[in-house]
MARBA-3410 file (N, C-alpha, C, O; in Angstrom, 1 decimal):
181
4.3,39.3,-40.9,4.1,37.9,-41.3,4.2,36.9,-40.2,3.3,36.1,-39.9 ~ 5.3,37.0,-39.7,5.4,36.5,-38.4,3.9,36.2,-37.3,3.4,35.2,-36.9 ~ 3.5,37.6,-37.1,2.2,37.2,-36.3,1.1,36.5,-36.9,0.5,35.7,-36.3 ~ 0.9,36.7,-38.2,-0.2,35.7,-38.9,0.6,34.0,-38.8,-0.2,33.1,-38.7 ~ 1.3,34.0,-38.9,1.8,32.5,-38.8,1.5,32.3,-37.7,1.0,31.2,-37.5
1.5,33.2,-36.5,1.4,32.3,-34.9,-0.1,32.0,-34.6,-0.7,31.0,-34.2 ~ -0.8,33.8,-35.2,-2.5,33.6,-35.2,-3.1,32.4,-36.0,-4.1,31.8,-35.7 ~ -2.3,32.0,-37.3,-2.8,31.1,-38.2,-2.9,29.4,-37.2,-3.7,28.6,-37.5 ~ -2.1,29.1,-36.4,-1.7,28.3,-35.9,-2.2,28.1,-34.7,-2.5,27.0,-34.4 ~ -2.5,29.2,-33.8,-3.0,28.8,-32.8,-4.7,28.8,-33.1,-5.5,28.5,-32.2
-5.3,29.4,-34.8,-6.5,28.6,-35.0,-6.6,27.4,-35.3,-7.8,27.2,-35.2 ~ -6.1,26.6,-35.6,-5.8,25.6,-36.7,-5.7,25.0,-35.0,-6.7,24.4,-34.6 ~ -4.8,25.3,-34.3,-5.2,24.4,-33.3,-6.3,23.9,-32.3,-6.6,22.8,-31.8 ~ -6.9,25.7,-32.3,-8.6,25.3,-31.5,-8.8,24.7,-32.4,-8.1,23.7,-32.2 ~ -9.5,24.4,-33.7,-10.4,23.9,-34.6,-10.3,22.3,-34.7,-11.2,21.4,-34.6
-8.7,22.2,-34.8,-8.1,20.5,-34.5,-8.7,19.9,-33.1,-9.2,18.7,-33.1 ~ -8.9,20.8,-31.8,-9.0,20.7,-30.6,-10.7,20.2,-30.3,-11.2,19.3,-29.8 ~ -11.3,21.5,-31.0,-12.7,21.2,-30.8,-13.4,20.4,-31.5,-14.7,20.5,-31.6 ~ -12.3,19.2,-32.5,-13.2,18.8,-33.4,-13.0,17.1,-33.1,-13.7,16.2,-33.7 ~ -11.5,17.0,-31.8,-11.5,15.7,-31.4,-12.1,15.5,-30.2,-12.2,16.3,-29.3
-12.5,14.0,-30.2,-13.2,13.8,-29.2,-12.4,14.0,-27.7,-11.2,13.9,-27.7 ~ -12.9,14.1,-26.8,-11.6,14.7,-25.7,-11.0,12.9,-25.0,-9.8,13.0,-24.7 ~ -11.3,12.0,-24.9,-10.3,10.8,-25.0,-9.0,10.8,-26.0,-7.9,10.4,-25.6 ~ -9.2,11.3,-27.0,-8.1,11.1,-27.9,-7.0,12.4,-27.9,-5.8,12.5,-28.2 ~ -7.9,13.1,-27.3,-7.0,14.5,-26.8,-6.3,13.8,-25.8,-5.2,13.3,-26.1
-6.9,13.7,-24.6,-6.2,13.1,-23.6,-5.0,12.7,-23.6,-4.1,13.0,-22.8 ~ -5.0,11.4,-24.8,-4.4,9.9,-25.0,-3.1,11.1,-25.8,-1.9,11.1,-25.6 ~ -3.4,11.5,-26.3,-2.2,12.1,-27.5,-1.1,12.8,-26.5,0.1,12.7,-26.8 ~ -1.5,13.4,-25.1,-0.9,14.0,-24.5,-0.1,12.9,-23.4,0.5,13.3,-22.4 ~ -0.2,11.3,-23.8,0.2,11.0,-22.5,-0.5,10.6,-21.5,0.3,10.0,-20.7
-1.7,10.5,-21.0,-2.3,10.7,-20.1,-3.8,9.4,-20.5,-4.0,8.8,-21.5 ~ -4.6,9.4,-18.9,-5.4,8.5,-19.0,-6.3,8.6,-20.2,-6.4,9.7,-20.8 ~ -6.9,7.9,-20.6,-7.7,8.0,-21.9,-9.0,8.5,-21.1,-10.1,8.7,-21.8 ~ -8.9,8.6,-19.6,-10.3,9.4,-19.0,-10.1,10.3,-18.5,-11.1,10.5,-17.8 ~ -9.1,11.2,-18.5,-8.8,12.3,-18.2,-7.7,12.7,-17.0,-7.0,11.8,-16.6
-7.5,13.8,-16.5,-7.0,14.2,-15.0,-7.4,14.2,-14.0,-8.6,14.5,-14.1 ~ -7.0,13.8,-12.7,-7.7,14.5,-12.1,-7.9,13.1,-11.2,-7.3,12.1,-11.6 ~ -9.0,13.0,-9.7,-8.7,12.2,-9.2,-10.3,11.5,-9.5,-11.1,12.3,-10.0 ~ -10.6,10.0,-9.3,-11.4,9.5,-9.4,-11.4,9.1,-10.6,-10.2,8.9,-11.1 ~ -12.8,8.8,-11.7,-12.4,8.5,-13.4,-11.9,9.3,-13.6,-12.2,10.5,-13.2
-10.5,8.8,-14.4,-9.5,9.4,-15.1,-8.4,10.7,-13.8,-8.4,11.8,-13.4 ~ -7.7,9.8,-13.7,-6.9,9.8,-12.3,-6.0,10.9,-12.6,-5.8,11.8,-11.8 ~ -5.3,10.8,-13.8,-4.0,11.5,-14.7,-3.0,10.9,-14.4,-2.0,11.6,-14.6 ~ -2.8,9.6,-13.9,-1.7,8.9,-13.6,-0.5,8.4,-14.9,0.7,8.2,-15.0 ~ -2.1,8.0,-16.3,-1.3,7.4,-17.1,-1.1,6.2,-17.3,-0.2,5.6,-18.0
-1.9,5.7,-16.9,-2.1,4.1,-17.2,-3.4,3.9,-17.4,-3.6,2.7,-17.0 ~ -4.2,4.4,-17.7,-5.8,4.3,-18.1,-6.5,3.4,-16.7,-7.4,2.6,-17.0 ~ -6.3,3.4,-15.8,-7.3,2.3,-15.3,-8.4,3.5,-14.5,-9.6,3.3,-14.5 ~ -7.8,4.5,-14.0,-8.5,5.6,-13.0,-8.7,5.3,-11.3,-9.7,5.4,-10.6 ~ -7.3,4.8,-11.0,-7.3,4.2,-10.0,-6.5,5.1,-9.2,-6.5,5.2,-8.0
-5.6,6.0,-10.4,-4.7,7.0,-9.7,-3.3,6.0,-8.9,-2.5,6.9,-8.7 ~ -3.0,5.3,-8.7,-1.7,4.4,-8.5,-0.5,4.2,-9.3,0.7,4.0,-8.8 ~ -1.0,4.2,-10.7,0.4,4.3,-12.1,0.5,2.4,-12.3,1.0,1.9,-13.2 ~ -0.1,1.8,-11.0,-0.3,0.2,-11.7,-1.2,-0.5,-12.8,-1.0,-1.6,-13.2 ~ -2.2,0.2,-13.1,-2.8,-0.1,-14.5,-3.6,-1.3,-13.8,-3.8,-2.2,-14.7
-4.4,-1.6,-12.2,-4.9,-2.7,-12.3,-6.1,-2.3,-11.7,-7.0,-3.1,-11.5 ~ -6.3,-0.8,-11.5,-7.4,-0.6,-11.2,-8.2,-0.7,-9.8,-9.4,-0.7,-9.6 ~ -6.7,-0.7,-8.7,-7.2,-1.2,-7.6,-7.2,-0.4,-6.2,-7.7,-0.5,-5.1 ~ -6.5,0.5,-6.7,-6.5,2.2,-5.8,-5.5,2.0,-4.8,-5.4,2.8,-3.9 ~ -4.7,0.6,-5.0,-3.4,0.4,-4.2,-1.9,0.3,-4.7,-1.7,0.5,-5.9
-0.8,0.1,-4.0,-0.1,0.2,-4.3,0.1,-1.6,-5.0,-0.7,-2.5,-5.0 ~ 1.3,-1.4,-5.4,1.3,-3.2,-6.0,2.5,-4.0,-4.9,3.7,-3.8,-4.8 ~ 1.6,-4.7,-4.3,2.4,-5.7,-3.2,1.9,-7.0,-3.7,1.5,-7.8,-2.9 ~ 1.9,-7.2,-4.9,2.0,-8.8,-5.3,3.5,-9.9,-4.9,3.6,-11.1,-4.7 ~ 4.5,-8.6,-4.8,5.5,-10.2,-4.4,5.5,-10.3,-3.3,6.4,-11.0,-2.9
4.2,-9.7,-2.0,4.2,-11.1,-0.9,2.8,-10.9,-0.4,2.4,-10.5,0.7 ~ 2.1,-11.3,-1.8,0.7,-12.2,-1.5,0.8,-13.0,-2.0,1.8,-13.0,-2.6 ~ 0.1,-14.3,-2.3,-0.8,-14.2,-0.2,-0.5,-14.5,0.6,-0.1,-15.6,1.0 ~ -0.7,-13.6,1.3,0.0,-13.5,2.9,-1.6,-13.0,3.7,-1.7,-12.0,4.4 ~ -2.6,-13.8,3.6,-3.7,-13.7,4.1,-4.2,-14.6,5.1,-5.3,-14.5,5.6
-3.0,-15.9,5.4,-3.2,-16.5,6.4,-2.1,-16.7,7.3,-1.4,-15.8,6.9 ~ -1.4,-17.2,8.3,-0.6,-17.8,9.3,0.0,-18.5,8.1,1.0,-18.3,7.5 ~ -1.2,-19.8,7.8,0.2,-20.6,6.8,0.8,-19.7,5.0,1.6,-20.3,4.3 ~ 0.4,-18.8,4.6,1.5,-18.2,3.6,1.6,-16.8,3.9,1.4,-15.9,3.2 ~ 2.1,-16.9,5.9,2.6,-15.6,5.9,4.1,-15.1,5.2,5.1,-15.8,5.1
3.9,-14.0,4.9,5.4,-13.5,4.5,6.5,-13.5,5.8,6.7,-12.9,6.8 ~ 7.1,-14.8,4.9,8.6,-14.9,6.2,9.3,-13.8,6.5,9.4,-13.2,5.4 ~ 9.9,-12.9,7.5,10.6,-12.3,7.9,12.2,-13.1,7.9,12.5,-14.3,7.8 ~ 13.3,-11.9,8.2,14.3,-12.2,8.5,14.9,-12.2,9.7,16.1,-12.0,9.9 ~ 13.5,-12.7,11.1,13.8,-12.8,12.2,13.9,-13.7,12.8,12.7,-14.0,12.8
14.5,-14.8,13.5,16.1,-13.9,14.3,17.0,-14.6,12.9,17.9,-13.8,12.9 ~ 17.1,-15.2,12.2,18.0,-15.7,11.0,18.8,-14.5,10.7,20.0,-14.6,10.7 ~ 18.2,-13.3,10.4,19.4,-13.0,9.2,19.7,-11.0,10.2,20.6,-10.2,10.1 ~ 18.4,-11.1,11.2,18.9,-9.9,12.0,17.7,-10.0,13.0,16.8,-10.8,13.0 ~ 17.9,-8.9,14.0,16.5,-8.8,15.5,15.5,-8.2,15.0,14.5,-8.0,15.6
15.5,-7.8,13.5,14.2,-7.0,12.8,14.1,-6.8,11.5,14.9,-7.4,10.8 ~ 13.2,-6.3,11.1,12.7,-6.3,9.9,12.1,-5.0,9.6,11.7,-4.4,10.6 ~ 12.0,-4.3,7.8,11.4,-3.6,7.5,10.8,-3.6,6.0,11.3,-3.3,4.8 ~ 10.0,-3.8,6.3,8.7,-4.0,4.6,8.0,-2.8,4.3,7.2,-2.5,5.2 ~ 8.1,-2.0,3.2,7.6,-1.3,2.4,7.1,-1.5,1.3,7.7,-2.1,0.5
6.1,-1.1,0.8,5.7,-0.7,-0.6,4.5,-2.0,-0.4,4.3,-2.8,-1.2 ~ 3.9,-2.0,0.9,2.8,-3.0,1.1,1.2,-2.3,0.8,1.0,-1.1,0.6 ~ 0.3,-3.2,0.7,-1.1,-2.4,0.7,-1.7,-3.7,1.1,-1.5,-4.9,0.9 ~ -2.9,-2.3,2.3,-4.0,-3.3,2.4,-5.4,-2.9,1.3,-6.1,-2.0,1.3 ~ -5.3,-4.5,0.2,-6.2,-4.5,-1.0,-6.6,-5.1,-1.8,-5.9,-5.3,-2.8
-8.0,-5.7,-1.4,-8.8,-4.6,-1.5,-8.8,-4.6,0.4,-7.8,-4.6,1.1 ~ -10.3,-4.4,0.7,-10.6,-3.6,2.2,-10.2,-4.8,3.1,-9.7,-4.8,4.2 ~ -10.6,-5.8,2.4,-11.2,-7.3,3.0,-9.8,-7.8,3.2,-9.8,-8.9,3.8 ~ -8.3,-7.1,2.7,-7.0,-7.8,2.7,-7.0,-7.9,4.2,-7.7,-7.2,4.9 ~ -5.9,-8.9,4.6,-5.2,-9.1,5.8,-4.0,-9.3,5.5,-3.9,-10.3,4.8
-2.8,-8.8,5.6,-1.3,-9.1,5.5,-0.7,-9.6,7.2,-0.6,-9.1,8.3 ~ -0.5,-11.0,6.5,0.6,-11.6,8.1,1.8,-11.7,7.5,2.3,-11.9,6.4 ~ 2.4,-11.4,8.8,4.0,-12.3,8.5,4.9,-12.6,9.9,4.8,-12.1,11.1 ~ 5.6,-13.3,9.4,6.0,-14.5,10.1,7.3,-13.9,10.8,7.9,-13.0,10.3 ~ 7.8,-14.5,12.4,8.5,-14.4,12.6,9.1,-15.3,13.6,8.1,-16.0,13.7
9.9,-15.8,14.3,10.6,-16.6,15.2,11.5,-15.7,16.6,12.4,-14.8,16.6 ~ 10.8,-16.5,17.7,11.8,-16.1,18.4,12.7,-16.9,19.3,12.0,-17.6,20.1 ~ 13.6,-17.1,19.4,14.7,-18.4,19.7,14.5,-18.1,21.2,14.3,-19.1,21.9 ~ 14.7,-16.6,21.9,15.1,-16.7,24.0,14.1,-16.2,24.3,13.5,-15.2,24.0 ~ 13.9,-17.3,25.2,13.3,-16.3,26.3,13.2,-15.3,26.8,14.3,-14.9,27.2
12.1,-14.5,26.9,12.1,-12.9,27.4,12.5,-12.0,26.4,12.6,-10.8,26.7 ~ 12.6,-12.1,25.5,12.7,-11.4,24.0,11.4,-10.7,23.7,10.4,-11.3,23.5 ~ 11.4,-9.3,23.7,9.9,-8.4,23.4,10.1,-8.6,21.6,10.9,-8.8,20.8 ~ 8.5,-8.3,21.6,8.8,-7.9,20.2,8.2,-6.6,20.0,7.5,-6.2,21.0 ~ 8.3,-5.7,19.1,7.5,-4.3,18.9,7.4,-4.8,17.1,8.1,-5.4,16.2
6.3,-4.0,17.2,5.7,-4.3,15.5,5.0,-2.4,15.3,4.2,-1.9,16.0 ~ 5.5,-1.7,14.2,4.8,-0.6,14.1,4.4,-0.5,12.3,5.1,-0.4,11.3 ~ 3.3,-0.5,12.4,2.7,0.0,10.8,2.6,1.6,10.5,2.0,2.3,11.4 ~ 2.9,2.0,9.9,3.3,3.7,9.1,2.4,3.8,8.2,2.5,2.8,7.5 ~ 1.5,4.4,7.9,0.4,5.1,7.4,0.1,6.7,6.9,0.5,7.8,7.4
-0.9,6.4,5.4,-1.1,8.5,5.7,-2.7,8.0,5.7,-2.8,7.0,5.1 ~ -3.4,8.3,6.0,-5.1,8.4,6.1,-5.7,7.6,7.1,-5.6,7.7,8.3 ~ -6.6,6.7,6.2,-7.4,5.5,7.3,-6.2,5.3,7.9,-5.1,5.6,7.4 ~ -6.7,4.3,9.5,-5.9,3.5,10.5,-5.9,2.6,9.4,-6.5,2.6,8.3 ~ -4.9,1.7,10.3,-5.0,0.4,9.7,-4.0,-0.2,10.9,-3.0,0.4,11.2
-4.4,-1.4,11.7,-4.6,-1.6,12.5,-3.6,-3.2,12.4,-3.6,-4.1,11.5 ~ -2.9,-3.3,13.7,-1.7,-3.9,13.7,-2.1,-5.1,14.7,-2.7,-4.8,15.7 ~ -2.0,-6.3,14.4,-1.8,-7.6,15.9,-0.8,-8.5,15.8,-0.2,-8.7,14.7 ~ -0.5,-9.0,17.1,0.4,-10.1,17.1,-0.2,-11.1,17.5,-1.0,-11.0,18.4 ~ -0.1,-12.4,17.0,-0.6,-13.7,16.8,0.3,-15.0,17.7,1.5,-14.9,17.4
0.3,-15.6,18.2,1.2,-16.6,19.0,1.3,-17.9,17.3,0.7,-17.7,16.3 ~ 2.0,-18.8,17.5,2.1,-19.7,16.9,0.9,-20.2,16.4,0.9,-20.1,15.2 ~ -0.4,-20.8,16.9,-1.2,-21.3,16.8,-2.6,-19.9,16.1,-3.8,-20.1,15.9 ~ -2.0,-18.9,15.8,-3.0,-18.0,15.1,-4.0,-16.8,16.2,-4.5,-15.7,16.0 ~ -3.8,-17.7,17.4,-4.5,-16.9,18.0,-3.9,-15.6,18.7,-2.7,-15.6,19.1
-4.8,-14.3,18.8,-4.6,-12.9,19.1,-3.8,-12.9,20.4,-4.2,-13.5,21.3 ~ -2.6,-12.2,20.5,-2.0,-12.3,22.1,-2.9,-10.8,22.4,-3.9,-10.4,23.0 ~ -1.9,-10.0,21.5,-2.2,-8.3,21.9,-2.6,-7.4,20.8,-1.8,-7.4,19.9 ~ -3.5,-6.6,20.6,-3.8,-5.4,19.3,-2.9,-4.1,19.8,-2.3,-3.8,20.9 ~ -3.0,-3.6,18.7,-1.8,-2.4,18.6,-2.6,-1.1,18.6,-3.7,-1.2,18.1
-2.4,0.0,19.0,-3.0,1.3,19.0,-2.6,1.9,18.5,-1.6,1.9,17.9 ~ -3.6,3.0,18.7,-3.0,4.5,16.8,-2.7,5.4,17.9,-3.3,5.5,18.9 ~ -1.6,6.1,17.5,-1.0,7.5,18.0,-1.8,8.7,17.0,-2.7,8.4,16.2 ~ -1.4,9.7,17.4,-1.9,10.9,16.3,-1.1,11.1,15.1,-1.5,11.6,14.1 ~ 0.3,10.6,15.4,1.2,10.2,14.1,1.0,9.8,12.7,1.5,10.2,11.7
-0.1,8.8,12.8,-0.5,7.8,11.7,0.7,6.1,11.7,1.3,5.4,10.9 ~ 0.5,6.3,13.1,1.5,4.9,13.6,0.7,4.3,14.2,-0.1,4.9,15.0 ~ 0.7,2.6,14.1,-0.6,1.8,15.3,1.3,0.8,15.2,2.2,0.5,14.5 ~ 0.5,0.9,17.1,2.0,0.1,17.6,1.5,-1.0,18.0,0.3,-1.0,17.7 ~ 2.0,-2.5,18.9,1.9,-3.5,18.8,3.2,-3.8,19.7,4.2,-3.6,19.0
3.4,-4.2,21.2,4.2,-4.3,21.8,4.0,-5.4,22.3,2.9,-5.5,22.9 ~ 5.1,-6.7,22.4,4.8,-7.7,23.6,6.0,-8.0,24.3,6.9,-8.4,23.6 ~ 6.2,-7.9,25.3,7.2,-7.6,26.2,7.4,-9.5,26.7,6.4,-10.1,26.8 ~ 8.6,-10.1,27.1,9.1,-11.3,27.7,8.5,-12.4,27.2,7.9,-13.0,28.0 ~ 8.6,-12.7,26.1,8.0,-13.6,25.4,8.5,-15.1,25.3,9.6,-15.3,25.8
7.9,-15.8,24.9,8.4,-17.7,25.5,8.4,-17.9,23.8,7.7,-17.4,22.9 ~ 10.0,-19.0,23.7,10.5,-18.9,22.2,9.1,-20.1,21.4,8.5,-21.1,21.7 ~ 8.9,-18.9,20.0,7.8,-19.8,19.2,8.1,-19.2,18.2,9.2,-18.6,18.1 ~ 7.2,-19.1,16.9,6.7,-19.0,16.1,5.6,-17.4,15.9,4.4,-17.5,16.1 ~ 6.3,-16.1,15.6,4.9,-15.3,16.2,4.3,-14.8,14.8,5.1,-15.3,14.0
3.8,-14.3,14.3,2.8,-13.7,13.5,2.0,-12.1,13.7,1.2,-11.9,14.5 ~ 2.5,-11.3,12.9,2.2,-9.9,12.7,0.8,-9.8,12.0,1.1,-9.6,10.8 ~ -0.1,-9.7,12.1,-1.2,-9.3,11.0,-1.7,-7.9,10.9,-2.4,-7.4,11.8 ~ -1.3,-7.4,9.7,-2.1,-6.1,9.0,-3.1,-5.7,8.5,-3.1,-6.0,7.4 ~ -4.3,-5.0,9.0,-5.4,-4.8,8.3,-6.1,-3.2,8.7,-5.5,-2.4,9.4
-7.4,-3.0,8.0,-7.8,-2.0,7.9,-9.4,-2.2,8.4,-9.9,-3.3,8.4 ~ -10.0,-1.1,8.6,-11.5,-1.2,8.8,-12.5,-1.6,7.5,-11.8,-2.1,6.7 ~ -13.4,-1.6,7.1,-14.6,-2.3,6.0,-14.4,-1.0,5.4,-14.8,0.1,5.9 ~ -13.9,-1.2,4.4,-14.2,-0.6,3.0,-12.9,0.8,2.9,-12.8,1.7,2.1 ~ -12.2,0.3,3.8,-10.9,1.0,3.8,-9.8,0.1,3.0,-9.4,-1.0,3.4
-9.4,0.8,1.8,-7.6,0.2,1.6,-6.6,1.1,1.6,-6.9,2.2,1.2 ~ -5.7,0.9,1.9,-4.3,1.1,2.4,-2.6,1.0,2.0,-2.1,-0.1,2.1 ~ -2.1,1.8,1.6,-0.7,1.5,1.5,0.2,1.4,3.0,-0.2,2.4,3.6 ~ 0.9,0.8,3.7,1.7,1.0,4.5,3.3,0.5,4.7,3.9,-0.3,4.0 ~ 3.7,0.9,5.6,4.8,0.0,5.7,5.2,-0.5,6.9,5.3,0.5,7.6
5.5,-1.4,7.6,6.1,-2.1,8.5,7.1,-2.3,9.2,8.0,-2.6,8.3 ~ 7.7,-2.4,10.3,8.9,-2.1,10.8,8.8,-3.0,12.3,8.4,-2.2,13.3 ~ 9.0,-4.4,12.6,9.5,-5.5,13.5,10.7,-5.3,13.9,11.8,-5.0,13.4 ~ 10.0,-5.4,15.4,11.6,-5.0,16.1,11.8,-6.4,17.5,10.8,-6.7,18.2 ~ 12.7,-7.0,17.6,12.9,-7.8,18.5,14.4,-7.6,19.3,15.5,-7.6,18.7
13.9,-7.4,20.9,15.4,-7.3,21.4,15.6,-7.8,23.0,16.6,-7.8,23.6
END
């Protein structure tokens, strides 16, 4: 008797299975209402198919509490030299392709370097330091790591600016790590 209950059951379930449409299968299990898997219907679980788990559809991670930070003037303040000689920001993205993330820092002495390194897995994404007035001092280079560094050695006390970006049609999660000493 036993086996007919299990055979009875596991028909009842193909028949249930092949008779709903496969979105509502999906959805019953949890899962995107477009399926697994990467691209439409990611299996993340938030229906957008972006594969992220943010539900906005944007194939990044969610760095809304420090945008916008797309210019010099609403760059993301750092805690340099105020509250320590460096800084480290995580859980950032460059997104969409066309994002730029700045942020801000101060340097009080003279001859003070700064080093700036962005952390990466895929596309570059590509690191500069900015003087007070916006303009480019130095660009940063990629190791084989998935690290672009950004070094300026004896610097005259201002206002400096880090900017984050990526090449055309690349977006990016990364994270950041400002060093001044």
């Amino acid at each position: 008797m036993f086996a007919s209950a299990r055979a009875l059951s596991s028909l009842l379930a193909v028949v249930a299975l092949s008779v709903m449409p496969a979105c509502s299968l999906v959805d019953a299990f949890g899962s995107d209402s477009d399926g697994p898997g990467p691209g439409p219907g990611d299996g993340d679980g938030d229906g957008d198919g972006d594969g992220d788990g943010d539900g906005d559809g944007d194939m990044c991670g969610d760095d809304n509490g420090f945008e916008p930070n797309d210019s010099t003037a609403g760059a993301t303040l750092t805690n340099i030299p105020d509250g320590a000689p460096s800084a480290s920001i995580v859980g950032v993205s460059i997104c969409p392709s066309s994002d730029h993330d700045i942020y801000e820092l101060r340097v009080d002495e003279l001859g003070t370097s700064i080093h700036a390194d962005a952390f990466f897995e895929g596309p570059r994404v590509q690191i500069q330091i900015l003087n007070s007035g916006g303009v480019l001092i130095v660009s940063g280079s990629t190791d084989e790591d998935d690290v672009t560094r950004a070094s300026l050695e004896g610097v005259v006390p201002q206002t400096y600016f880090i900017e984050v970006f990526a090449g055309p049609g690349v977006v990016q999660d990364y994270e950041i790590f400002v060093d001044t000493f």
